[in-house]
C-alpha positions in Angstrom: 50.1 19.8 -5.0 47.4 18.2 -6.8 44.6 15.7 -5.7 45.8 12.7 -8.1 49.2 12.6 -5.5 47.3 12.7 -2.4 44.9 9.8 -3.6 48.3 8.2 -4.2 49.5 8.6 -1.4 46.6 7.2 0.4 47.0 4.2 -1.3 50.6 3.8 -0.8 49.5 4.3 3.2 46.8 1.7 2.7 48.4 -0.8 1.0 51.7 -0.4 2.9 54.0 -0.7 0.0 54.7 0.4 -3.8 54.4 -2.1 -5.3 50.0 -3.2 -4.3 49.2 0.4 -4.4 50.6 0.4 -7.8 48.9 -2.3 -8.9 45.7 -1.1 -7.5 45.8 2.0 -9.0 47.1 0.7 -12.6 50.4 2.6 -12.5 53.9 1.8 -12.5 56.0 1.8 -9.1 57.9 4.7 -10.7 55.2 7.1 -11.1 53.9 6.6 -7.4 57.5 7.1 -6.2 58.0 10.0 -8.7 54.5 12.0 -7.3 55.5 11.5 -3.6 59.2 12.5 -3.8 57.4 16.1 -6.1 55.2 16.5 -2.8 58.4 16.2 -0.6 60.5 18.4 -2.6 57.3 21.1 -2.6 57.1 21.3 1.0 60.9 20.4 2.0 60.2 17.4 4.3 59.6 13.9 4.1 56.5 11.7 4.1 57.4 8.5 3.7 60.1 6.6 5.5 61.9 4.7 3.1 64.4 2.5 5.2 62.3 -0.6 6.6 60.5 -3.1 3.8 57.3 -1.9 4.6 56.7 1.7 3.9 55.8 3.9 6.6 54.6 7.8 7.5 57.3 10.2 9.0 55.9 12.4 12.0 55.5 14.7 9.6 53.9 12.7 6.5 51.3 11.2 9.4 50.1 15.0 10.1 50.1 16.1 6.5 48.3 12.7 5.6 45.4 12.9 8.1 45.1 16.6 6.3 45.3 15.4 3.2 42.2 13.0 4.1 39.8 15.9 5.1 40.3 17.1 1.3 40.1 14.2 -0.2 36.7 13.9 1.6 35.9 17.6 0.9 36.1 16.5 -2.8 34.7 13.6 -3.5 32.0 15.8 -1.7 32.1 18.6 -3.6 32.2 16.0 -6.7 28.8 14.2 -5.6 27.2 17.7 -4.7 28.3 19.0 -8.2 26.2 15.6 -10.3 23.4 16.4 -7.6 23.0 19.6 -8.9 24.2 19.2 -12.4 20.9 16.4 -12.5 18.4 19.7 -11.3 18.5 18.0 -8.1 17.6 20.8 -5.5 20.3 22.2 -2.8 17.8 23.1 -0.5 14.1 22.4 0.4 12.0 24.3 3.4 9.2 22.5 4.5 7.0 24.2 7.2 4.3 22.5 9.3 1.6 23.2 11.5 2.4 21.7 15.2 -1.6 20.7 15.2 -0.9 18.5 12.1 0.3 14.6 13.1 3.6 13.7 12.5 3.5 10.3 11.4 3.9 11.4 7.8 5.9 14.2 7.7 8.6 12.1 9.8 8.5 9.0 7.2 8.7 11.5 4.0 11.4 13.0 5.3 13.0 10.0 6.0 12.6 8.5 2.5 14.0 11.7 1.1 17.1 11.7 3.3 17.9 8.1 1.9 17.0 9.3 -1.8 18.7 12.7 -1.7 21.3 12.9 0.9 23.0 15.8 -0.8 19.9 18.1 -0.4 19.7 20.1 2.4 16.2 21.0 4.5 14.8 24.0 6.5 11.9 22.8 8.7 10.2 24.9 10.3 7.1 24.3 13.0 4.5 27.1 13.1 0.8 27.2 15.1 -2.9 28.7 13.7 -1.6 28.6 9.6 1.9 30.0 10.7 3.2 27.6 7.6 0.6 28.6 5.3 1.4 32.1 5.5 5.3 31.6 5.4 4.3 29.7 2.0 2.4 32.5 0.9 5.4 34.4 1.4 7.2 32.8 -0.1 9.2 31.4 2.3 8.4 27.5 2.3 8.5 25.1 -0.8 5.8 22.8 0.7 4.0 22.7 3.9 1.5 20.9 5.8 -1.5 22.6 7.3 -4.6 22.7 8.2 -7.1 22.9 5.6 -10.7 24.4 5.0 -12.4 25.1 1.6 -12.2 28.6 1.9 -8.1 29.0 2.3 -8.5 28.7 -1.7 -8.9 31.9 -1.2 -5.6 33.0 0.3 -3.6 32.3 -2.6 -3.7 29.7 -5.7 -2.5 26.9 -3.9 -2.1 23.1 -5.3 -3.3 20.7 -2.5 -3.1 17.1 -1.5 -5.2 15.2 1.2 -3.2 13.5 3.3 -4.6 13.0 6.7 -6.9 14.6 9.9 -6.4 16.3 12.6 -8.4 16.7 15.8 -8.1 19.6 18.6 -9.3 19.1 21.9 -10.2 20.9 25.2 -8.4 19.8 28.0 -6.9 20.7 31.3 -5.3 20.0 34.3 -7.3 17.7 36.8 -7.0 20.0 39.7 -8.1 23.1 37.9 -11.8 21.9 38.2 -12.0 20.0 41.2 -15.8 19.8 42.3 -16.5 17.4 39.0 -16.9 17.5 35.0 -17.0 20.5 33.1 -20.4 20.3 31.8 -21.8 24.1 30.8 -19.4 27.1 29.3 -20.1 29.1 32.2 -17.5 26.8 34.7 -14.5 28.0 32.0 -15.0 31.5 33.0 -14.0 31.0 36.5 -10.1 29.5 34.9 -7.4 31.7 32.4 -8.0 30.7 28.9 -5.3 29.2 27.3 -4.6 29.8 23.8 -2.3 30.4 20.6 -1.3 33.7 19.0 -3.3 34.5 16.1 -2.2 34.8 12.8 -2.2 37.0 10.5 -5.3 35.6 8.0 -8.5 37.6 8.5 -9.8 34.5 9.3 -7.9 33.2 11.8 -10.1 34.8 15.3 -10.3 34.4 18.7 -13.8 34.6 18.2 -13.9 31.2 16.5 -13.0 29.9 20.3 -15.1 30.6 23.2 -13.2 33.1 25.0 -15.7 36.2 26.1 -15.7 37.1 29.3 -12.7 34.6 30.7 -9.1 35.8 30.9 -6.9 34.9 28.7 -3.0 33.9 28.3 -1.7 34.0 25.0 1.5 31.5 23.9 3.7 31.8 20.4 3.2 27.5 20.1 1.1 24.4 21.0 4.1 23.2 23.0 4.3 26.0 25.8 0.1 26.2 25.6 0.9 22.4 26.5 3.3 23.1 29.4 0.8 25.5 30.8 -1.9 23.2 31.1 -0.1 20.7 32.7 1.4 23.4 35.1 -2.3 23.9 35.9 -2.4 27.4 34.9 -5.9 27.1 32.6 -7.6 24.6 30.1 -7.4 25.7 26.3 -7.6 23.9 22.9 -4.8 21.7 21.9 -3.4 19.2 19.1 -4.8 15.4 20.2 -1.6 14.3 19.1 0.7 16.6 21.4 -1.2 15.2 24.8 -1.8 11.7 23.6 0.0 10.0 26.5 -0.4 12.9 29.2 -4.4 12.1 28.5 -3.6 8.1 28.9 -1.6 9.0 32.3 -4.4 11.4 33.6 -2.5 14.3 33.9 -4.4 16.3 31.7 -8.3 15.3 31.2 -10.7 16.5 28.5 -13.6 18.7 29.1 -16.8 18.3 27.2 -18.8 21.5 28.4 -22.3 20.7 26.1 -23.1 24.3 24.6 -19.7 25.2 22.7 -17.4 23.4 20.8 -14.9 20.9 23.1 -13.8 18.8 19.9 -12.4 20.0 16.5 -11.9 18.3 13.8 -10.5 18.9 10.2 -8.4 18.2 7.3 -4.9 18.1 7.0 -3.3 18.7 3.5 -0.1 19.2 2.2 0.1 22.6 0.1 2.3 24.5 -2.5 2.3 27.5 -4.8 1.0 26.6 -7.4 2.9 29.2 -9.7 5.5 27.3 -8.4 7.1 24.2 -10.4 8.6 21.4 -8.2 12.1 20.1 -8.8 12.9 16.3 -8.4 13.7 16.5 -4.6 10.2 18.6 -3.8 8.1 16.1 -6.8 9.6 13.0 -4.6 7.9 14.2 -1.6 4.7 15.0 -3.2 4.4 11.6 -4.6 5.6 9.8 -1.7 2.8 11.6 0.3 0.3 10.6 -2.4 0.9 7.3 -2.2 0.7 7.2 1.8 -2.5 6.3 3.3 -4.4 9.3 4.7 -4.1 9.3 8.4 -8.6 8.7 9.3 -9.5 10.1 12.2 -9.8 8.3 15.4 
């Protein structure tokens, strides 16, 4: 059996008779009758029915046709994958991304790169507190969007493009602090502190949050720290983005205590090694984030 009779044979089934699928295929009647009957012979049954004007699949020649269409598929597949690759296209890209990064962007990149590259495939992966800047470092991510400070420079040599803010908020349920606004620290300490595994950067600290002296909860992500809150279990720090509309509803409101920190702001940049060269797939999605807008913050 070889491909070149089974694309004939899906002609002939298309076309319903010799004759058009010769033509279409710029061969003579005789050739197309002379592949089908070698496939018959090979596997000792019959595929076509021969005895009404317009041809038609036996039982059999139906089954082994719809088969024969899942490898002709599989093939013109494996043919497209093969000039994707052959051009130093990449098979496979792994993004990672920090859940307190927006992801306007990330979404629309992705999206172009789906339309320009179908035939790569992606790994994303969605960490909290620099979860994808250390799985870059380790070489386990291509590109990924983070955080970003001045001194992560010196965590590796990283390239790194602007492309937007973030903001981190305190917040909590509306019940857990029922006698008014949280003005001072010292109402927190009465409620579980809420908050995000560290990492494993030296400067990634619980002390950079206020958190002595109040229990604390730890979570693996922003989402369940999110669930929490809303369960009413504690207030904690969380990604403006991920409580947007529970913040609009009321069910979670933000606390502005006036001696610590209740608002966080910062710079969100995509980042790669930059021992690292980028093939075609991983330079489209560099540029296409360069020549986004940069996300201000609100």
């Amino acid at each position: 059996m070889k491909l070149e009779q089974l694309r004939m044979l899906s002609r002939i089934v298309e076309c319903g008779s010799l004759k058009l699928a010769a033509e279409s295929l710029h061969k003579t009647q005789p050739a197309l009758s002379m592949a089908i009957k070698k496939l018959e012979d090979e596997y000792g049954f019959k595929i076509l029915n021969r005895d009404s004007y317009r041809l038609s699949l036996t039982e059999e020649g139906l089954s082994f046709y719809r088969k024969s269409q899942e490898l002709l598929l599989n093939s013109h597949q494996l043919n497209s994958l093969g000039q994707h690759l052959g051009a130093g296209n990449e098979p496979l890209i792994r993004v990672a991304f920090d859940q307190v990064c927006p992801y306007t962007q990330v979404l629309k990149v992705l999206k172009l790169c789906q339309q320009e590259y179908p035939l790569t495939e992606f790994k994303i992966s969605e960490k909290s507190r620099f979860g994808a800047l250390d799985m870059l470092r380790n070489k386990q991510a291509d590109l990924v969007v983070s955080p970003w400070w001045p001194t992560l420079y010196a965590a590796g040599d990283f390239d790194t493009l602007p492309i937007g803010h973030f903001r981190i908020l305190m917040v909590a349920a509306p019940e857990l602090f029922p006698d008014g606004p949280v003005t001072h620290s010292e109402q927190l300490k009465s409620q579980v502190h809420l908050t995000i595994e560290t990492s494993r950067f030296s400067f990634d600290s619980d002390s950079l949050m206020l958190d002595k002296g109040v229990r604390r909860w730890k979570a693996q992500d922003g989402f369940t720290v999110k669930q929490l809150l809303l369960a009413g279990l504690g207030w904690g720090y969380v990604a403006e983005h991920l409580v947007t509309d529970e913040l609009e509803r009321g069910e979670l409101i933000r606390l502005t205590p006036s001696d610590v920190e209740y608002s966080v702001m910062g710079e969100v940049r995509l980042i790669r090694n930059l021992e690292d060269s980028l093939g075609p797939v991983a330079s489209m999605i560099w540029q296409s984030f360069a020549q986004m807008e940069t996300l201000p913050i609100k």
